[in-house]
Backbone as JSON Lines, residues from 0, in Angstrom:
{"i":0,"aa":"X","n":[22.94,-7.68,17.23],"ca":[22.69,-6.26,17.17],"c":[21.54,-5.92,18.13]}
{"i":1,"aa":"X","n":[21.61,-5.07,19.2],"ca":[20.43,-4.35,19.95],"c":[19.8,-3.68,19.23]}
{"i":2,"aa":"X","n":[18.44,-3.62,19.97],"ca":[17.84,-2.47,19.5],"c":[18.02,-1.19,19.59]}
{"i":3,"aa":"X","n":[17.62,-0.59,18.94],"ca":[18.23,1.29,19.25],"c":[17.13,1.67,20.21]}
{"i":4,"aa":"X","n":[17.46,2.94,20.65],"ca":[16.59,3.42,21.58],"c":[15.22,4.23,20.75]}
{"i":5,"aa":"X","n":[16.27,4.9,19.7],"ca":[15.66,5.49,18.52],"c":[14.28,4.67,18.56]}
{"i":6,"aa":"X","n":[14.36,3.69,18.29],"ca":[13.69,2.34,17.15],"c":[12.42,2.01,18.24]}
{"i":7,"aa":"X","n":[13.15,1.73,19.39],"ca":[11.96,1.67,21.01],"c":[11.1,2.57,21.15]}
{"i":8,"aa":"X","n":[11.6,4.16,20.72],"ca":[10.52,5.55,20.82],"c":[9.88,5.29,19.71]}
{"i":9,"aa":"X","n":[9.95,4.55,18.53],"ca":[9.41,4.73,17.53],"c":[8.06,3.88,17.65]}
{"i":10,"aa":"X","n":[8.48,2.47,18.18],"ca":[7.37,1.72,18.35],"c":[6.74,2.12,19.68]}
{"i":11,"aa":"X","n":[6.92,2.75,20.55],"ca":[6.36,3.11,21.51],"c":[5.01,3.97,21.5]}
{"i":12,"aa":"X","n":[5.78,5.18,20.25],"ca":[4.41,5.92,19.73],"c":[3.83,5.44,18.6]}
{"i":13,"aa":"X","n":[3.97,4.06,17.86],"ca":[2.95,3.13,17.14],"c":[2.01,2.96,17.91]}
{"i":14,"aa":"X","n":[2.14,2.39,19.52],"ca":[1.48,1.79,20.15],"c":[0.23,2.95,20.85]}
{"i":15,"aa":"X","n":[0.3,3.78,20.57],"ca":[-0.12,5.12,21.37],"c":[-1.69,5.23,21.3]}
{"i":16,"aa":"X","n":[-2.15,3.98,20.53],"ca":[-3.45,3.74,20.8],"c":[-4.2,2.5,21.88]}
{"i":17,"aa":"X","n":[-3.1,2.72,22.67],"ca":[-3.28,1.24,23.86],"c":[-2.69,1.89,24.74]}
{"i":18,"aa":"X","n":[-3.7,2.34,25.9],"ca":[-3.45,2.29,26.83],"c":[-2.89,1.42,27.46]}
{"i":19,"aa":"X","n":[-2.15,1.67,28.6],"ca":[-1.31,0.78,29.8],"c":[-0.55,-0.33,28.82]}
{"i":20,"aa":"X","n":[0.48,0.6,27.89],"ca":[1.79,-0.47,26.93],"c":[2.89,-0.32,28.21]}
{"i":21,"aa":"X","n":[3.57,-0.83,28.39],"ca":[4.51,-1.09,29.32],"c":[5.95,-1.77,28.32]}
{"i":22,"aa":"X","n":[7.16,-1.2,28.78],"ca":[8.05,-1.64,28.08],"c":[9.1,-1.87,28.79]}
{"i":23,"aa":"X","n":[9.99,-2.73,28.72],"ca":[10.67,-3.46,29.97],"c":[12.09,-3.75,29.03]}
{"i":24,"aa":"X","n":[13.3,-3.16,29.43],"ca":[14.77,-3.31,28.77],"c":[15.07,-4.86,29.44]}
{"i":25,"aa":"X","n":[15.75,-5.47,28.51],"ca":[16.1,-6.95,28.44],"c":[17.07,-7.36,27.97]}
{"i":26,"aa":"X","n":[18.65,-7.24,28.18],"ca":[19.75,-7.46,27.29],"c":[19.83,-6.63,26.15]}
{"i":27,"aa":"X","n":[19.71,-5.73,26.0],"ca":[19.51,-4.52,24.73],"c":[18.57,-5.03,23.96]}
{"i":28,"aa":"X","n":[17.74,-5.75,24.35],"ca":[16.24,-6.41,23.53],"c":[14.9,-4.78,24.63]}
{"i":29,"aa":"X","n":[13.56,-5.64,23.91],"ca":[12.81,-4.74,24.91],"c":[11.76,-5.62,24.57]}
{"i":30,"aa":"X","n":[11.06,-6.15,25.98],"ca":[10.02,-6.91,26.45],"c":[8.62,-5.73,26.4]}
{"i":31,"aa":"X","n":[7.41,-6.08,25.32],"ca":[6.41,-5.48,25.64],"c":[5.0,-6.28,26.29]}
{"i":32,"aa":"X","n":[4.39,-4.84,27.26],"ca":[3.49,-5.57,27.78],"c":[1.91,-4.63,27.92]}
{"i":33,"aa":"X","n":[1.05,-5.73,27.81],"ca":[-0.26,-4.14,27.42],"c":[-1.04,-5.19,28.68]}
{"i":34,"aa":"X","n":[-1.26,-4.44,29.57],"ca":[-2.39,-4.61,30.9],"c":[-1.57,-5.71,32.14]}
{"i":35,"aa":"X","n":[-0.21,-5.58,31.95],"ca":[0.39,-6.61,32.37],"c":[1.31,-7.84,31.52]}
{"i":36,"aa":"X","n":[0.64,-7.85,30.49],"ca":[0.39,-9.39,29.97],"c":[1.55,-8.87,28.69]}
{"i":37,"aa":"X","n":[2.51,-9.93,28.8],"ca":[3.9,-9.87,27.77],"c":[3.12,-10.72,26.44]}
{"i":38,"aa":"X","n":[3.37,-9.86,25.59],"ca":[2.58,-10.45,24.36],"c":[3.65,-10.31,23.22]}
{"i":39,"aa":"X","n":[4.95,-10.17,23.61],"ca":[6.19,-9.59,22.64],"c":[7.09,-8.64,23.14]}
{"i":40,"aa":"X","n":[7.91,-8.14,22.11],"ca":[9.09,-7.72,22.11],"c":[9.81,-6.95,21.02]}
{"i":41,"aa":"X","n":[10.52,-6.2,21.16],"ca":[11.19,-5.4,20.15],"c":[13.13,-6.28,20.08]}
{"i":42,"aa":"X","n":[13.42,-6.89,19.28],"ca":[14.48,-7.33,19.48],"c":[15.22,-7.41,17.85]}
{"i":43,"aa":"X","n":[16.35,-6.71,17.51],"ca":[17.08,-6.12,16.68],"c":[16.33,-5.24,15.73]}
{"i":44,"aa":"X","n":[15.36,-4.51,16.39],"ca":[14.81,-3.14,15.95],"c":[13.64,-4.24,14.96]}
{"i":45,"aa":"X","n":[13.05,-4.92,15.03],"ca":[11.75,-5.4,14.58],"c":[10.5,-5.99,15.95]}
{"i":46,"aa":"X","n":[9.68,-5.94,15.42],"ca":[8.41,-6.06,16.59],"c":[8.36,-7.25,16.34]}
{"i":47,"aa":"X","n":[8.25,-8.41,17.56],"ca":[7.95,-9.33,17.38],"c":[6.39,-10.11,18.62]}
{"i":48,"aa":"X","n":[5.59,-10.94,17.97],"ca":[4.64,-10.96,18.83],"c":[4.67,-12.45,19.14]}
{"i":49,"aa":"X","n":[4.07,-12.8,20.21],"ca":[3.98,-14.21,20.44],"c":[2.81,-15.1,19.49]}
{"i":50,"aa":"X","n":[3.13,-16.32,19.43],"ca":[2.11,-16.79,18.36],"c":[0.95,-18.02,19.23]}
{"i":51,"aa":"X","n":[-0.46,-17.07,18.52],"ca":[-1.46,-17.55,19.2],"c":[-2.26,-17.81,18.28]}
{"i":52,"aa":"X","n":[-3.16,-18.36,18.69],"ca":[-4.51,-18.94,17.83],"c":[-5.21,-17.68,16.86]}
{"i":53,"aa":"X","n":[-5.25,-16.15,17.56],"ca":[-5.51,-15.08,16.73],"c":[-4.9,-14.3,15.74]}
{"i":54,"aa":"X","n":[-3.68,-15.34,15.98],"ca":[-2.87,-14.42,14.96],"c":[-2.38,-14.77,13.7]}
{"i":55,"aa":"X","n":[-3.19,-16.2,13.34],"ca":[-3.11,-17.12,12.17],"c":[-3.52,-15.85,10.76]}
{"i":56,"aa":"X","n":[-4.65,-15.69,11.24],"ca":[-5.7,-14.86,10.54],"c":[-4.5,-13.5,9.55]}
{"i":57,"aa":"X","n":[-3.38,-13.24,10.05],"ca":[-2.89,-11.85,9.87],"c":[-1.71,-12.77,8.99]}
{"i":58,"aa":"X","n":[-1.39,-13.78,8.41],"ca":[-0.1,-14.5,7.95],"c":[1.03,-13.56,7.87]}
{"i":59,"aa":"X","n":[1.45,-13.22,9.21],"ca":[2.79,-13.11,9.36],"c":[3.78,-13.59,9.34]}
{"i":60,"aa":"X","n":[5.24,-13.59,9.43],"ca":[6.38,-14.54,8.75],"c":[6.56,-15.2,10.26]}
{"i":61,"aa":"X","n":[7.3,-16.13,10.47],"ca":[7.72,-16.7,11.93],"c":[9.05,-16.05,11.96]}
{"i":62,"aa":"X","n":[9.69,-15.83,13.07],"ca":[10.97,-14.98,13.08],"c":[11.64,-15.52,14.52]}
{"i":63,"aa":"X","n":[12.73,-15.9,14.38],"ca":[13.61,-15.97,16.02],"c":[13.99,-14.99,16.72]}
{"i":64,"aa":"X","n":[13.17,-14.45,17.78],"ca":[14.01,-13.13,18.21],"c":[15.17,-13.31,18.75]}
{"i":65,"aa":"X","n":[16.06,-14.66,19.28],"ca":[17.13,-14.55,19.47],"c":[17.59,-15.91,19.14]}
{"i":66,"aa":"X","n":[18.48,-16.51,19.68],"ca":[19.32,-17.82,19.82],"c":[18.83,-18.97,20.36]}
{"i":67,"aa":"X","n":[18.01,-20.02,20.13],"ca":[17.74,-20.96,21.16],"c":[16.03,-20.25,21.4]}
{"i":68,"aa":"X","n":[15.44,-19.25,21.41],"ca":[13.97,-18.79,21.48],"c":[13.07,-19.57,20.66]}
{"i":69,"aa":"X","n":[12.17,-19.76,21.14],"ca":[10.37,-19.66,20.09],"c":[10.47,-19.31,19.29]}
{"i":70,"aa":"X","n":[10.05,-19.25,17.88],"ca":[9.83,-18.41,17.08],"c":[8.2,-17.76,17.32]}
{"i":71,"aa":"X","n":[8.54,-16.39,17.0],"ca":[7.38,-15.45,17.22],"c":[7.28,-15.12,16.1]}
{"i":72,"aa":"X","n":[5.95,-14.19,15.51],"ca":[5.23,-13.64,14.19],"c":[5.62,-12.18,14.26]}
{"i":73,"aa":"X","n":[6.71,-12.13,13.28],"ca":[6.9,-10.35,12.4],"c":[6.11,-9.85,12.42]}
{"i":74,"aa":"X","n":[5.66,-8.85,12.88],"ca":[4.77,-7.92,12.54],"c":[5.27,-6.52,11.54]}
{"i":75,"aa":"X","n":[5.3,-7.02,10.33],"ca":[6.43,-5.46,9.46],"c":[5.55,-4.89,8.79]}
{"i":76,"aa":"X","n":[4.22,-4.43,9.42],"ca":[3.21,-3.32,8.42],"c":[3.14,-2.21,10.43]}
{"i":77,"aa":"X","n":[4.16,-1.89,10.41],"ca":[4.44,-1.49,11.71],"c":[3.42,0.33,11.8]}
{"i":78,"aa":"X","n":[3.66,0.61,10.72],"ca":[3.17,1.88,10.39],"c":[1.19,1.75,10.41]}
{"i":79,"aa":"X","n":[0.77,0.84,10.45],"ca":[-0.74,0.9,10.52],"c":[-0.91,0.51,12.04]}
{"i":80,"aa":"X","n":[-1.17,2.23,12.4],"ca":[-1.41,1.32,14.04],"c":[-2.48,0.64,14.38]}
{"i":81,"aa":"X","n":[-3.49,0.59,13.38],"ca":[-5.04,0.17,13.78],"c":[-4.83,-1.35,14.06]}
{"i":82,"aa":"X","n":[-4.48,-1.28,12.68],"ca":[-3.54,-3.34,12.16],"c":[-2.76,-3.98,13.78]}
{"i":83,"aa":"X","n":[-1.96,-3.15,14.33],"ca":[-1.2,-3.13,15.13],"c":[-2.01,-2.91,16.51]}
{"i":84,"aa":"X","n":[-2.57,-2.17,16.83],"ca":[-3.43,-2.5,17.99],"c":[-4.43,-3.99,18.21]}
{"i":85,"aa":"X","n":[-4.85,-4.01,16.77],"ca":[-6.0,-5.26,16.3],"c":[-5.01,-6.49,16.57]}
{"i":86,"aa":"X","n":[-3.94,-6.42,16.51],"ca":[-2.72,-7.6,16.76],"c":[-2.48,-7.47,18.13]}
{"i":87,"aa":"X","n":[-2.44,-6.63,18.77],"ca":[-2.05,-6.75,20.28],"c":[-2.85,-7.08,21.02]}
{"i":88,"aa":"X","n":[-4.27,-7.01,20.8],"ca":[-5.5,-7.11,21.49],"c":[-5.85,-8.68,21.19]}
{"i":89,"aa":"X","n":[-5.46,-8.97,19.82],"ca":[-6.25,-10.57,19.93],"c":[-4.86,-11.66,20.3]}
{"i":90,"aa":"X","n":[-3.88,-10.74,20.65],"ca":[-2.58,-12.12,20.91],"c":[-2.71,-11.95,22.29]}
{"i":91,"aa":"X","n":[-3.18,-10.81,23.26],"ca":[-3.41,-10.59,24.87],"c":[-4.64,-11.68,25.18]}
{"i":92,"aa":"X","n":[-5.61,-11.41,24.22],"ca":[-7.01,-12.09,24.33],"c":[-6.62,-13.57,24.82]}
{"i":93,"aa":"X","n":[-6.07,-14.02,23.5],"ca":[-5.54,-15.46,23.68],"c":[-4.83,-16.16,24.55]}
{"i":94,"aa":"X","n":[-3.87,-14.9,25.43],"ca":[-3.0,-15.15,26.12],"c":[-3.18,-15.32,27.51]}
{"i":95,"aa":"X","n":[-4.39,-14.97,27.87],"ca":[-5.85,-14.62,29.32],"c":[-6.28,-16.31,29.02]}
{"i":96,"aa":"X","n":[-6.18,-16.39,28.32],"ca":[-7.52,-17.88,28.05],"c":[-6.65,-19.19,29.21]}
């Protein structure tokens, strides 16, 4: 199942407290990126983030965004954007190192 487009505007204006989010279509998936730096993805209408040393702290579930992928960390408290910025900033952090 793709993601909806619906579902892409939705997390798009979650993100609306981060400047320079960048969002990139990918097989009806959607690649996100804040200053450049791919830190996740929207893939069958859930947010998924890459898993880093900062993101232990938040015990999120592990999740496959597709077939044969990594597993990445659910992020499903999608509605707190503070929570949600505080997650994008320390999985980018980690991801610079």
């Amino acid at each position: 199942m793709a993601t909806t487009k619906e579902y892409r505007d939705f997390i798009l204006e979650q993100l609306n407290l981060l400047d320079n989010i960048t969002c990139k279509s990918m097989m009806g998936e959607y690649l996100l990126y804040y200053n450049g730096v791919l830190f996740g993805g929207i893939y069958d209408d859930r947010v998924l983030v890459k898993k880093v040393e900062n993101n232990k702290k938040y015990n999120m579930k592990e999740s496959i965004p597709y077939d044969g992928a990594k597993p990445m960390y659910l992020v499903d408290d999608i509605d707190n954007k503070e929570k949600l910025k505080e997650i994008i900033l320390g999985t980018c952090k980690d991801l610079k190192k």
